[in-house]
Structures are given as C-alpha cells and as structure tokens.
N, CA, C and O atoms as a CHARMM CRD file, in Angstrom:
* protein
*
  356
    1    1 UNK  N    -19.96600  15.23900  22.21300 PROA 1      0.00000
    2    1 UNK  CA   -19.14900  14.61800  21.18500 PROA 1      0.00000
    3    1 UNK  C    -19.29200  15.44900  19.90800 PROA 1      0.00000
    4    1 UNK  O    -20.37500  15.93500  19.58400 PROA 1      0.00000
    5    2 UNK  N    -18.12800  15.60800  19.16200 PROA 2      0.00000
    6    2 UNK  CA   -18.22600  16.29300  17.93700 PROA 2      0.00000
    7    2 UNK  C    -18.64800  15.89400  16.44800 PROA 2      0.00000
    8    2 UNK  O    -18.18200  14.79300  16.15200 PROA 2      0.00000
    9    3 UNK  N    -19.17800  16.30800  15.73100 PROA 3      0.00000
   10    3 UNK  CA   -19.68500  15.82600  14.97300 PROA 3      0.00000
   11    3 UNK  C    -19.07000  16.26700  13.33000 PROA 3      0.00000
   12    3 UNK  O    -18.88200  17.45900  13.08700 PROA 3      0.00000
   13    4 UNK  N    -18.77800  15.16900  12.22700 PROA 4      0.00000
   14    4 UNK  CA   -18.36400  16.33000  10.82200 PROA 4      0.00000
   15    4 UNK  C    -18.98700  15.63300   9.77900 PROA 4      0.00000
   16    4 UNK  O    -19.33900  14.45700   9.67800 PROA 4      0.00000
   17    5 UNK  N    -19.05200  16.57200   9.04200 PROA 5      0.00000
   18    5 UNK  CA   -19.87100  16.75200   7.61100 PROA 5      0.00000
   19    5 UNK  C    -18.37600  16.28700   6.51300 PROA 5      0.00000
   20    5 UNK  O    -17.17000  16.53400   6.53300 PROA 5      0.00000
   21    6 UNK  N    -19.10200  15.68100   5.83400 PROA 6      0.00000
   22    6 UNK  CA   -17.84600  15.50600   4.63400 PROA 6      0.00000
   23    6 UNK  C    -18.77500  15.76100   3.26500 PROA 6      0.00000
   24    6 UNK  O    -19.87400  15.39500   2.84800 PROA 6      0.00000
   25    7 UNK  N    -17.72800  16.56800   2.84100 PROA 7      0.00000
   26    7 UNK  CA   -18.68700  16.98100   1.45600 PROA 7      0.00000
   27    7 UNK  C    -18.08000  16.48900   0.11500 PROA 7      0.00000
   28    7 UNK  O    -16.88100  16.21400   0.08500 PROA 7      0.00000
   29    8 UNK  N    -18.98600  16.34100  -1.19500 PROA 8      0.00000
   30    8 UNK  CA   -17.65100  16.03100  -1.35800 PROA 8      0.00000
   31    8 UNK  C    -17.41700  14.40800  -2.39400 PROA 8      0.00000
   32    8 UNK  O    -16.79900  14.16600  -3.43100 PROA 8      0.00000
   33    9 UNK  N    -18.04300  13.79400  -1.70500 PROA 9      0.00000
   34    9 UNK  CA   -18.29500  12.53600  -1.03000 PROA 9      0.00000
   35    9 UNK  C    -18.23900  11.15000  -2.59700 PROA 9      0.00000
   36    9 UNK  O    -18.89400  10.17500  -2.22900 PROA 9      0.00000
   37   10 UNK  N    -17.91900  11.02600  -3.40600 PROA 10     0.00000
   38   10 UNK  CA   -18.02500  10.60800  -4.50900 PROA 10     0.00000
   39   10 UNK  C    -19.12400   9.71100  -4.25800 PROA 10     0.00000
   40   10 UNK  O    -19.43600   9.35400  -3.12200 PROA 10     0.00000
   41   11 UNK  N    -19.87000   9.24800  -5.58500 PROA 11     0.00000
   42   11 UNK  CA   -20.84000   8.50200  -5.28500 PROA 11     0.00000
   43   11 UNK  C    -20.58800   6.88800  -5.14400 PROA 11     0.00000
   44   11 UNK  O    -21.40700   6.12100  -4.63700 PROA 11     0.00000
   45   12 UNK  N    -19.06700   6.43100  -5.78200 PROA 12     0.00000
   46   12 UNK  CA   -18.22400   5.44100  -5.68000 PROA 12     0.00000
   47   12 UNK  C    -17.78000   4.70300  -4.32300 PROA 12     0.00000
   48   12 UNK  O    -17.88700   3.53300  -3.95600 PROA 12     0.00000
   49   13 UNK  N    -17.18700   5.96100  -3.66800 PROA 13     0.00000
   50   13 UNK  CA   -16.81900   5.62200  -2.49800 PROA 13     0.00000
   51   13 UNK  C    -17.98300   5.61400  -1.17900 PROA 13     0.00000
   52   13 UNK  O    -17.84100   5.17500  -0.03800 PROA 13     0.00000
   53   14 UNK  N    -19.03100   6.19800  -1.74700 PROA 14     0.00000
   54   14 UNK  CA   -20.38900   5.81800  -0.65600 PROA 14     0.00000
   55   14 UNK  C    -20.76400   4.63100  -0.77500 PROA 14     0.00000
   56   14 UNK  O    -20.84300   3.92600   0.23200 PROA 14     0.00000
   57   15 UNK  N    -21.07100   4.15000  -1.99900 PROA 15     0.00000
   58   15 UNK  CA   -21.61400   2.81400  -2.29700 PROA 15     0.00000
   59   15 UNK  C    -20.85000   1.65500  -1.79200 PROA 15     0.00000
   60   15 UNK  O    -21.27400   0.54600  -1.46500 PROA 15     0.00000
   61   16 UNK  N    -19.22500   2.27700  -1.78600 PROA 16     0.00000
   62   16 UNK  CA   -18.36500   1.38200  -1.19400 PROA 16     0.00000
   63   16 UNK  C    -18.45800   1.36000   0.27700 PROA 16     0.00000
   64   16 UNK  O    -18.48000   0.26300   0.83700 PROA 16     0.00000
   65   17 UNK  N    -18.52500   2.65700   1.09800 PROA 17     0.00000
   66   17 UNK  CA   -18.90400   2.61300   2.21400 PROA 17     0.00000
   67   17 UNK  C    -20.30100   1.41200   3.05100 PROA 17     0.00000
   68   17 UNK  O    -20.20700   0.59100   3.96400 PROA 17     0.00000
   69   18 UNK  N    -21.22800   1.76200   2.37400 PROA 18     0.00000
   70   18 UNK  CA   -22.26000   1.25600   2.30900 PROA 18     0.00000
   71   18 UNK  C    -22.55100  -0.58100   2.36800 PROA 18     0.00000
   72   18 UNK  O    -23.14700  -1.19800   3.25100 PROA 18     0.00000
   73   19 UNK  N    -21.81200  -1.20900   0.93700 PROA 19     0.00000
   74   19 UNK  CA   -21.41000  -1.58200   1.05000 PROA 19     0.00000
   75   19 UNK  C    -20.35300  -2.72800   2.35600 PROA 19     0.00000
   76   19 UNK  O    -20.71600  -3.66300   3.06900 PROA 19     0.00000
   77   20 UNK  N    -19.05500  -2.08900   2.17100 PROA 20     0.00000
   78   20 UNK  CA   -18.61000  -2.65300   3.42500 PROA 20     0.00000
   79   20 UNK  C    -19.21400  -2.32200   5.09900 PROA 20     0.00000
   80   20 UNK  O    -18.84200  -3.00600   6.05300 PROA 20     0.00000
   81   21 UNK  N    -19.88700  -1.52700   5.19200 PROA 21     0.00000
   82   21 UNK  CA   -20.38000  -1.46000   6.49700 PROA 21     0.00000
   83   21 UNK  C    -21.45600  -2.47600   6.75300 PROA 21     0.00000
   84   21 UNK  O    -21.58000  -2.80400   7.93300 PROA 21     0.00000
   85   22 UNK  N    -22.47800  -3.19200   5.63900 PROA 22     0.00000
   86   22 UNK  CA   -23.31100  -4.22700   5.62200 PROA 22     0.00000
   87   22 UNK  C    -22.72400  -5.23000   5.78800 PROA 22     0.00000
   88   22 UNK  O    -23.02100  -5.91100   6.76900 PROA 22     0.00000
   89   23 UNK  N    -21.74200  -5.64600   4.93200 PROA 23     0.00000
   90   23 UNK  CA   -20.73700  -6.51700   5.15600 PROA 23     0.00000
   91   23 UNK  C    -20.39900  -6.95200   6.80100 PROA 23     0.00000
   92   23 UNK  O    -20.72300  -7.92800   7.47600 PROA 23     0.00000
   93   24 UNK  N    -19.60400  -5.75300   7.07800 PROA 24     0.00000
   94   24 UNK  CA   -18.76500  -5.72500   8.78000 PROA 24     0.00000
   95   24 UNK  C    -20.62700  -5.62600   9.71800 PROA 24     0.00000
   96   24 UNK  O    -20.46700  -5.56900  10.93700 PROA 24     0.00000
   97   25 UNK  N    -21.85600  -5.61100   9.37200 PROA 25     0.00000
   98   25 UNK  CA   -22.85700  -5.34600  10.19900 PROA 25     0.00000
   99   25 UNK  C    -23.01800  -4.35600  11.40300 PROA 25     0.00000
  100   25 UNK  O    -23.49900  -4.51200  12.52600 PROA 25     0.00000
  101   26 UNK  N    -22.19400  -2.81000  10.50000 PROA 26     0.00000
  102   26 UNK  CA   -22.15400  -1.60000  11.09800 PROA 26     0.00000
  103   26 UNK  C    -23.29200  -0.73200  10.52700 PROA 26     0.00000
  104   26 UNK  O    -24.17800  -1.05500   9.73600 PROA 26     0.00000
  105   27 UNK  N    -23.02500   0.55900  11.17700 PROA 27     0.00000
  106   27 UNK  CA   -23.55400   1.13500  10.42400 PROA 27     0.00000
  107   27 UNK  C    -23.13100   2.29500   9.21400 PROA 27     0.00000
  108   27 UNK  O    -22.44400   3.06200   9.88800 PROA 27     0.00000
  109   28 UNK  N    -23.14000   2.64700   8.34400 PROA 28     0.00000
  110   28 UNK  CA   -22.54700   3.61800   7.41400 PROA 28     0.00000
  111   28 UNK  C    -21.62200   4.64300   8.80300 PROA 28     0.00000
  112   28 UNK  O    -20.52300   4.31500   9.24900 PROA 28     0.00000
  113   29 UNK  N    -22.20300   5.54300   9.13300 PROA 29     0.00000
  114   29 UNK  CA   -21.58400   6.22700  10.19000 PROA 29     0.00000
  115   29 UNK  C    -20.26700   5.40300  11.19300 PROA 29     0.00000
  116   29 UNK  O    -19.09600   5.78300  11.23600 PROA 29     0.00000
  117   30 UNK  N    -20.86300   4.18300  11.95500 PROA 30     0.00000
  118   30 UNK  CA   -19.79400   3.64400  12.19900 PROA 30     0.00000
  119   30 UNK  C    -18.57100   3.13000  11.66000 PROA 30     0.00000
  120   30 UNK  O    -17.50100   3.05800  12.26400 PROA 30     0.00000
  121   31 UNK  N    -18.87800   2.66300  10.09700 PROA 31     0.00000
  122   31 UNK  CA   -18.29900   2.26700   9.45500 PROA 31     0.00000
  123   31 UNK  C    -16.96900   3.20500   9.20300 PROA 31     0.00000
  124   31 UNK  O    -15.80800   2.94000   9.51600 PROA 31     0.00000
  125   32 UNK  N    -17.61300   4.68300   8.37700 PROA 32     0.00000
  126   32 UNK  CA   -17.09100   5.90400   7.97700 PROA 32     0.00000
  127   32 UNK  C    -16.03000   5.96600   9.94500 PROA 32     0.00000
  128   32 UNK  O    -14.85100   5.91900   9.59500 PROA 32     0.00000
  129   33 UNK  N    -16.04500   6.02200  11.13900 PROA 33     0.00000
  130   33 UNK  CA   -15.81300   6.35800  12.27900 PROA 33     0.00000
  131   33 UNK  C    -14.30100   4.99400  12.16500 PROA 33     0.00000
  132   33 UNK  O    -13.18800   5.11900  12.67700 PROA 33     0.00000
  133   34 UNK  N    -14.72900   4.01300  11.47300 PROA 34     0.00000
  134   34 UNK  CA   -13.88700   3.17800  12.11900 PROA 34     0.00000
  135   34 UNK  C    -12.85800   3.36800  10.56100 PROA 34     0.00000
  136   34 UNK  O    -11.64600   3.33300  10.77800 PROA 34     0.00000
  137   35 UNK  N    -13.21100   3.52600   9.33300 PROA 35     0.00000
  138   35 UNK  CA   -11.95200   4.18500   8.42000 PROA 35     0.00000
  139   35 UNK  C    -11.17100   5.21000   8.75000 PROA 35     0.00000
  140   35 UNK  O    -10.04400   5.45700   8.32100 PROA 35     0.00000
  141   36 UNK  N    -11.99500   5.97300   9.75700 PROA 36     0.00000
  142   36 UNK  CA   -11.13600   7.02800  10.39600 PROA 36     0.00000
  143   36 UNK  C     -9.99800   7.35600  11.00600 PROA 36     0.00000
  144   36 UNK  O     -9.01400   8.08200  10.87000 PROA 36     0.00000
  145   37 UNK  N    -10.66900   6.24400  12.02600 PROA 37     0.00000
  146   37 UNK  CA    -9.71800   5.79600  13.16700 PROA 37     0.00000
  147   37 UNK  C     -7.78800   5.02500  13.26600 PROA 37     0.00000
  148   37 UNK  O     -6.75600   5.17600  13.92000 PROA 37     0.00000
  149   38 UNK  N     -8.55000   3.87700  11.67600 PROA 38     0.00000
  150   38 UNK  CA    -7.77100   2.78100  10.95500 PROA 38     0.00000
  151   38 UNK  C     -6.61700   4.23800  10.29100 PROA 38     0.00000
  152   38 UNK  O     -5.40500   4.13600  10.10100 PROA 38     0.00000
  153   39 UNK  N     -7.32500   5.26600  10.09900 PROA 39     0.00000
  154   39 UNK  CA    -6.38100   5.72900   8.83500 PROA 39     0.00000
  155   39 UNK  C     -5.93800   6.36600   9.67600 PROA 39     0.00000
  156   39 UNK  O     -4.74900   6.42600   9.36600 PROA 39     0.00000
  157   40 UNK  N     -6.16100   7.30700  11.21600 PROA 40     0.00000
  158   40 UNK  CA    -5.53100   7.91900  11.93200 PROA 40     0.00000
  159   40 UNK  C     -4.32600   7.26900  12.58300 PROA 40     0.00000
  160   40 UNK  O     -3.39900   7.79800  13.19400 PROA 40     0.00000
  161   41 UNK  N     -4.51100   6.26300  12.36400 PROA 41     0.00000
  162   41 UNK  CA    -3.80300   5.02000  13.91100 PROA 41     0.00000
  163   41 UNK  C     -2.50800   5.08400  12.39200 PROA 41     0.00000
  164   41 UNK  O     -1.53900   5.74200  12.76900 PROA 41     0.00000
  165   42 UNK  N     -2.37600   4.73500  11.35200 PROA 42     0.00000
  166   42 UNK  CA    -1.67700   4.65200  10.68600 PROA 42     0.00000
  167   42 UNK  C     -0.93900   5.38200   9.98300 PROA 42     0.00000
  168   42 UNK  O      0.04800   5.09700   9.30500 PROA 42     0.00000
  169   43 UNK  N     -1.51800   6.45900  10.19100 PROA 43     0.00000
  170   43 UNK  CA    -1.26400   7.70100   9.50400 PROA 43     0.00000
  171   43 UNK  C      0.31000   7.99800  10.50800 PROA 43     0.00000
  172   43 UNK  O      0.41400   7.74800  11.70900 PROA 43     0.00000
  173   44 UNK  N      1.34900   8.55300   9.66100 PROA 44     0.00000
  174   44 UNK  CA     2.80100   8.58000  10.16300 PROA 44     0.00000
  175   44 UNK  C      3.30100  10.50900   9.50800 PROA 44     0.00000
  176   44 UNK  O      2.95500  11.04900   8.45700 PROA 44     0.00000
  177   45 UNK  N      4.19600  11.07400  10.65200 PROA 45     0.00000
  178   45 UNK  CA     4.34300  12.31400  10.96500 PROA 45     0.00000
  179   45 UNK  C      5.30300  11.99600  10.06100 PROA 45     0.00000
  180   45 UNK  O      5.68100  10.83700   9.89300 PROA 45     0.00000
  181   46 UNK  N      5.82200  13.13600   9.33300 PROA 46     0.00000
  182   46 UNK  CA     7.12600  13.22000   8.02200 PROA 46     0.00000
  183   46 UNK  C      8.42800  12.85900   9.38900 PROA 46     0.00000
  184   46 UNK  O      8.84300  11.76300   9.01200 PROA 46     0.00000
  185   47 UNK  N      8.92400  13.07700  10.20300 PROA 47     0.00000
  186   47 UNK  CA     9.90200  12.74100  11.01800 PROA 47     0.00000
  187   47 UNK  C      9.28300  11.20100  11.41300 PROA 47     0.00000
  188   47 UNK  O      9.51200  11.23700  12.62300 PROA 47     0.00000
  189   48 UNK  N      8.72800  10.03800  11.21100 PROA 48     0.00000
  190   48 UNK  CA     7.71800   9.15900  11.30300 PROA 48     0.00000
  191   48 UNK  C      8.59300   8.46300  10.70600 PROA 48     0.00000
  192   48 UNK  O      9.40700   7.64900  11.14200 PROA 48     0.00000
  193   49 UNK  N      8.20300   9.13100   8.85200 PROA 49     0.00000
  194   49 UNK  CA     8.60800   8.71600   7.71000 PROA 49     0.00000
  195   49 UNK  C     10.04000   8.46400   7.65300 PROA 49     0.00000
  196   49 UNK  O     10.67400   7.44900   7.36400 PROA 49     0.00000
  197   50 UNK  N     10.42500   9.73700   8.02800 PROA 50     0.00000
  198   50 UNK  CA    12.03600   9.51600   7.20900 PROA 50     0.00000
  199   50 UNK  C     12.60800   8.37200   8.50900 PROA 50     0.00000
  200   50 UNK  O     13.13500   7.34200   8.09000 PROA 50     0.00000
  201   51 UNK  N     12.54500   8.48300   9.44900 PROA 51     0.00000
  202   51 UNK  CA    13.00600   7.51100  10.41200 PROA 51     0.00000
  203   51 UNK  C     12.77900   6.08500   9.41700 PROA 51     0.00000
  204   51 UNK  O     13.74500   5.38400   9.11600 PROA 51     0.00000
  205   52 UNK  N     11.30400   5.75400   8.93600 PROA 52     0.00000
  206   52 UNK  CA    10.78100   4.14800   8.51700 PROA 52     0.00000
  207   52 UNK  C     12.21200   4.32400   7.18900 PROA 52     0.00000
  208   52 UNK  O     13.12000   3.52300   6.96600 PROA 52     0.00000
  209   53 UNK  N     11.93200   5.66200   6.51800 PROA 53     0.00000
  210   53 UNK  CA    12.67500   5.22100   5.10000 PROA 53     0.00000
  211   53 UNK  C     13.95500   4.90200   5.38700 PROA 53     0.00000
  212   53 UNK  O     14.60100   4.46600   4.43500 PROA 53     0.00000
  213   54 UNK  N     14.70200   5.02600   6.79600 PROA 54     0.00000
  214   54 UNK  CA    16.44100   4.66600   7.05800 PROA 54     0.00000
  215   54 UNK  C     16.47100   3.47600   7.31500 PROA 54     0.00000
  216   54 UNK  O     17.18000   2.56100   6.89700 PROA 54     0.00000
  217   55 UNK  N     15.44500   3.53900   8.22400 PROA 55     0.00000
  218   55 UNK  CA    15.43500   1.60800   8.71800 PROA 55     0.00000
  219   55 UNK  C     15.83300   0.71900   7.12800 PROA 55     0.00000
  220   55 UNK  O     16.80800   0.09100   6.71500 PROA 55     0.00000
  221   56 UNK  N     14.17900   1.17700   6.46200 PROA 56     0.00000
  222   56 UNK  CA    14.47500   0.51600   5.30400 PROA 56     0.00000
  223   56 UNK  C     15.72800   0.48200   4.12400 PROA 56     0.00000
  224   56 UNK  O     15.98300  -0.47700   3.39600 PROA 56     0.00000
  225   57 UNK  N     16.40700   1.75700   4.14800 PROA 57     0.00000
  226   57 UNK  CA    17.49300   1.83600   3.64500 PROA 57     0.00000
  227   57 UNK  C     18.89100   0.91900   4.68700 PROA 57     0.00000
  228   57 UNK  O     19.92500   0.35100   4.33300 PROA 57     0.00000
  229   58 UNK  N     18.55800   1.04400   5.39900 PROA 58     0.00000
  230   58 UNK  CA    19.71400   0.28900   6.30200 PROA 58     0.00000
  231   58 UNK  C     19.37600  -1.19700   5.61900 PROA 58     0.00000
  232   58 UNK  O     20.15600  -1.56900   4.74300 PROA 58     0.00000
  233   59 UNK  N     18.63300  -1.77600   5.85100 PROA 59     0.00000
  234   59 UNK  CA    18.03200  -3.32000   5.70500 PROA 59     0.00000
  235   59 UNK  C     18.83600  -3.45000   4.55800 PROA 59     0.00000
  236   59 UNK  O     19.93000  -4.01100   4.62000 PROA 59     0.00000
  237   60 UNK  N     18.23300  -2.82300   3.17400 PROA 60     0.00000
  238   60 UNK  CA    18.55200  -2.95700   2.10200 PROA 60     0.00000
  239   60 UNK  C     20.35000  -3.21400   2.00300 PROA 60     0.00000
  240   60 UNK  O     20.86200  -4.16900   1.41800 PROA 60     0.00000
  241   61 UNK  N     20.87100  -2.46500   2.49600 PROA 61     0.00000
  242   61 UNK  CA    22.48000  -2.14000   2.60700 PROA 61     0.00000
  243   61 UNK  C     22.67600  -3.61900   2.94300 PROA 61     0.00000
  244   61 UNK  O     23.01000  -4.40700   2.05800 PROA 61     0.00000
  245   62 UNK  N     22.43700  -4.08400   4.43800 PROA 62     0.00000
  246   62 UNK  CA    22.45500  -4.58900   5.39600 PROA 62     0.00000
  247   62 UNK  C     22.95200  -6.03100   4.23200 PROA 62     0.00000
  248   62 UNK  O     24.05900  -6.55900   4.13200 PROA 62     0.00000
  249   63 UNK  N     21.26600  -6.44900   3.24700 PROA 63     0.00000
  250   63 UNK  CA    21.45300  -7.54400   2.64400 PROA 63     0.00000
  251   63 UNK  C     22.31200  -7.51200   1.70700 PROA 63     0.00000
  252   63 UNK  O     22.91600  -8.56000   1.48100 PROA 63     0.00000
  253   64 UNK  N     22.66300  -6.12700   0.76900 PROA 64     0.00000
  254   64 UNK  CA    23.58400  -6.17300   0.08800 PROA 64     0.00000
  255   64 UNK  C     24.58600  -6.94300   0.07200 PROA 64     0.00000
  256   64 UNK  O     24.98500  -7.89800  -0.59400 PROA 64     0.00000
  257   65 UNK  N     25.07600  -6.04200   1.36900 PROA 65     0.00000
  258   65 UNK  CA    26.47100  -6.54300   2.28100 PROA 65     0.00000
  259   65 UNK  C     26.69400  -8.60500   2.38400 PROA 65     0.00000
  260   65 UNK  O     27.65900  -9.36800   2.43100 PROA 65     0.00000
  261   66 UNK  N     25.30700  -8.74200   2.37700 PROA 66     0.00000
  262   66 UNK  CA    25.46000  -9.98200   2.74900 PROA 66     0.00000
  263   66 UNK  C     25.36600 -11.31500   1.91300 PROA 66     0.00000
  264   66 UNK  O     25.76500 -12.47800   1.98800 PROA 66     0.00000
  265   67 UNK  N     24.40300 -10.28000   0.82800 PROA 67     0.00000
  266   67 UNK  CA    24.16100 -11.54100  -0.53600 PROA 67     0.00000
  267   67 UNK  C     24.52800 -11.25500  -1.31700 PROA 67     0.00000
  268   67 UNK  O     24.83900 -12.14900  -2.10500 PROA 67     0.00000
  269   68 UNK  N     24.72300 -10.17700  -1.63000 PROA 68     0.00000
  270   68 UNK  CA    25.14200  -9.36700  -3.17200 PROA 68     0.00000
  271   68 UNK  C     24.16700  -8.69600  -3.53900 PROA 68     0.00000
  272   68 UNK  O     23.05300  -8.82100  -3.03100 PROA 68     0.00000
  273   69 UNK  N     24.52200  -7.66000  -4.74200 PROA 69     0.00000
  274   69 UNK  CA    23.70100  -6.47300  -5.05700 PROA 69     0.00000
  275   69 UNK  C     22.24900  -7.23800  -5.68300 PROA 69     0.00000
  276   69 UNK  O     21.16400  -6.67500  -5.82900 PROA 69     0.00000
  277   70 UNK  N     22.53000  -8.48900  -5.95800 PROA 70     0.00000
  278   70 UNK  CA    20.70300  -9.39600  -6.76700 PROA 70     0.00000
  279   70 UNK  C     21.17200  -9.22100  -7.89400 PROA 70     0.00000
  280   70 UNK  O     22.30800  -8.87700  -8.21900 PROA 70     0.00000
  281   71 UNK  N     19.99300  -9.53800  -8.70700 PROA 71     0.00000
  282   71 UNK  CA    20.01500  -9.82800  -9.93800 PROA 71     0.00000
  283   71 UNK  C     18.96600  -8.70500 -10.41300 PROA 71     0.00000
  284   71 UNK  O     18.04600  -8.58300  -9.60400 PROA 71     0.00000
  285   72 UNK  N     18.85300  -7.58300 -11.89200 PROA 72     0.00000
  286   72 UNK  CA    18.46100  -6.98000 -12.26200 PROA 72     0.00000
  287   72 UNK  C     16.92100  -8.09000 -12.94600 PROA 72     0.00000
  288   72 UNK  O     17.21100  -9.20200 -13.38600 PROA 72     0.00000
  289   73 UNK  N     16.11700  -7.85200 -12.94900 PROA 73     0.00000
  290   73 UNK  CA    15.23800  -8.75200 -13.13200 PROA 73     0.00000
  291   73 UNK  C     14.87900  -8.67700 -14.78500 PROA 73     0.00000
  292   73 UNK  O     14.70100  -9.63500 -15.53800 PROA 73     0.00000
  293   74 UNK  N     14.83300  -7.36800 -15.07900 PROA 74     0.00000
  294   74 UNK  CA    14.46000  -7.09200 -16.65500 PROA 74     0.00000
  295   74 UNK  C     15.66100  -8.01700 -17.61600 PROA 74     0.00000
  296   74 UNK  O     15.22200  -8.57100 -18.62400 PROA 74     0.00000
  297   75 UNK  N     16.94700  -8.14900 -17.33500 PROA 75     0.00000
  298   75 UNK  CA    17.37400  -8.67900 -18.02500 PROA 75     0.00000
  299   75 UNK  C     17.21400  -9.92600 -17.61500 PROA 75     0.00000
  300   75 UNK  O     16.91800 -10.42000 -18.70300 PROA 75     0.00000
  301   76 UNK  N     17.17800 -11.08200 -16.64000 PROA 76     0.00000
  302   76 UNK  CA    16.54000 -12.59000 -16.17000 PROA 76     0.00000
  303   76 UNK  C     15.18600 -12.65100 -17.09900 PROA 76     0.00000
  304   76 UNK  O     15.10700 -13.75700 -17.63500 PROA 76     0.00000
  305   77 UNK  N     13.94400 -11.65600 -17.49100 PROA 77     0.00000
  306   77 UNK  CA    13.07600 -11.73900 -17.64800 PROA 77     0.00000
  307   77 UNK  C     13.42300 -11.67500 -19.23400 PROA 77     0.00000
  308   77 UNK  O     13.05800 -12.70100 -19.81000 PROA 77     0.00000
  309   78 UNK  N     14.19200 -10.47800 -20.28300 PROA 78     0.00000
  310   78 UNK  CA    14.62500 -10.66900 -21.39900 PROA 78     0.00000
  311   78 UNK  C     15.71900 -12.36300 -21.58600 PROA 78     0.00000
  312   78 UNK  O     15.67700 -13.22500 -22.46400 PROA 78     0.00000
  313   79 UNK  N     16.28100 -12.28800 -20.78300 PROA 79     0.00000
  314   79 UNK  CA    17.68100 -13.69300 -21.24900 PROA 79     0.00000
  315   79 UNK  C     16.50500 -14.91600 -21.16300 PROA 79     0.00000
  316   79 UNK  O     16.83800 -15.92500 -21.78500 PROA 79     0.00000
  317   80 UNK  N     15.11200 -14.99200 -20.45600 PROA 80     0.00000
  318   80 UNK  CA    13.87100 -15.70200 -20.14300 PROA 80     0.00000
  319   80 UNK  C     13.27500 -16.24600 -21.66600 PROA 80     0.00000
  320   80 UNK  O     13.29700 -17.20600 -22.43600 PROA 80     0.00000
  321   81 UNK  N     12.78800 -15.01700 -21.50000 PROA 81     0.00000
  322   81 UNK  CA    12.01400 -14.59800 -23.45500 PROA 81     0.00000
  323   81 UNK  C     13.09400 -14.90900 -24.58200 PROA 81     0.00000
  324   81 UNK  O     12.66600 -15.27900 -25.67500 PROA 81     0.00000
  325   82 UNK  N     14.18500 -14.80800 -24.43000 PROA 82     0.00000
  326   82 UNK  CA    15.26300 -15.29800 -25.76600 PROA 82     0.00000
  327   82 UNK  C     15.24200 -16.71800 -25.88600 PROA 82     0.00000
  328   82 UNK  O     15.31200 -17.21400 -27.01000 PROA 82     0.00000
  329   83 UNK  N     15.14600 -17.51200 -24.75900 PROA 83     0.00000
  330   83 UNK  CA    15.54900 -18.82900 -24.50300 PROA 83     0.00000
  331   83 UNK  C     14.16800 -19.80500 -25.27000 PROA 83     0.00000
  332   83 UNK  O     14.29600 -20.90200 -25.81400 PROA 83     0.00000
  333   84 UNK  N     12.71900 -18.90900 -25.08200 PROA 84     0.00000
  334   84 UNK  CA    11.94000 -19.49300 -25.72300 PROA 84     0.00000
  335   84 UNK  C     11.78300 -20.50600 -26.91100 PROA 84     0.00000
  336   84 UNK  O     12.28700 -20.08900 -27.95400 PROA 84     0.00000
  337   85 UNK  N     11.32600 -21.47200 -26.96900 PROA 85     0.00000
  338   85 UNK  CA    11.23800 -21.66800 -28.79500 PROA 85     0.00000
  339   85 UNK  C     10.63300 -20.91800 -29.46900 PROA 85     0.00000
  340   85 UNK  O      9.54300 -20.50700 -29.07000 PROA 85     0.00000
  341   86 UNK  N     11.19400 -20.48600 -30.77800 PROA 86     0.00000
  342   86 UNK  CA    10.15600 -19.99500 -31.58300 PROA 86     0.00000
  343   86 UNK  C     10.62500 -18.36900 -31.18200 PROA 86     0.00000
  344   86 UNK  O      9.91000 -17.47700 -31.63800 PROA 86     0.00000
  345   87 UNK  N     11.60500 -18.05000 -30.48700 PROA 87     0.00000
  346   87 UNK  CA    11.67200 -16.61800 -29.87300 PROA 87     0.00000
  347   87 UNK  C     12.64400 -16.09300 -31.44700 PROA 87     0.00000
  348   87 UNK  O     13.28000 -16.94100 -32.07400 PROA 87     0.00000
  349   88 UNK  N     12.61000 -14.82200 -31.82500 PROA 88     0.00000
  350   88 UNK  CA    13.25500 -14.10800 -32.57400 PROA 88     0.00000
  351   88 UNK  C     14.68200 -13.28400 -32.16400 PROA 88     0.00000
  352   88 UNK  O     15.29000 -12.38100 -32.73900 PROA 88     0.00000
  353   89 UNK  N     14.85400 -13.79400 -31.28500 PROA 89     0.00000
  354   89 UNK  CA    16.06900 -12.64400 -30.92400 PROA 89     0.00000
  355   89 UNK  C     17.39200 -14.54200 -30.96400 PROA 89     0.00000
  356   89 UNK  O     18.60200 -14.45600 -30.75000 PROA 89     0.00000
C-alpha cells in the first residue's frame, strides 16, 4: 500500500484534523484517509462541470418559463426599509 507525506500542513487545519478525528473515534491518519476519499468521490472532471452547470441552467430557464423571471430582491429589501417607521427616504 502506498503511502504520502503532506507538507505544508497549517497548524489550523491539524488541530482541526485532530480534532474531528476524536470526535468520529478515528485516528488522525484515518481521519486525513477518509477527507480524502470524501473529497475524491466528489471531486467532478471540468466536462463533469459544464454538463452540472447546463442542467442547472436548463432548470433555471425551465422555472422562468413557468413562474416568471422573480422578483429582484434588493429592491423588495429597499421598498422593505422605506416602509419602516421612522425610515428617511
């Protein structure tokens, strides 16, 4: 089995390691083995990506089409703040 060195290592993210591996009742090493794994399994190829970003662009369209473009929120959140008592505008 192969083995790697990480150098490097902030002293933040050890303590955090450390940390959550007491937590989960691993060991640092296992712990570090199973962030690995989590981040490999998730980790997505740029042809991965752009595939997820169409889906998501389709969706978006999709609801457009179906509810309307929404509501811009900054102005709901300003026309919000005017309505206040005591507001200056």
């Amino acid at each position: 089995m192969a083995s790697l060195t990480i150098r490097n290592l902030s002293d933040e993210l050890l303590e955090r390691l450390r940390e959550v591996a007491a937590e989960e009742k691993r060991s640092v090493n296992a712990q570090a083995l199973y962030w690995l794994e989590r981040g490999a399994r998730s980790s997505r190829t740029p042809g991965e990506r752009i595939g997820l970003f169409e889906r998501i662009w389709s969706n978006r369209e999709s609801i457009g089409r179906k509810h309307g473009p929404g509501t811009d929120s900054v102005k709901l959140i300003r026309r919000m703040r005017s309505q206040r008592p005591g507001s200056r505008r």
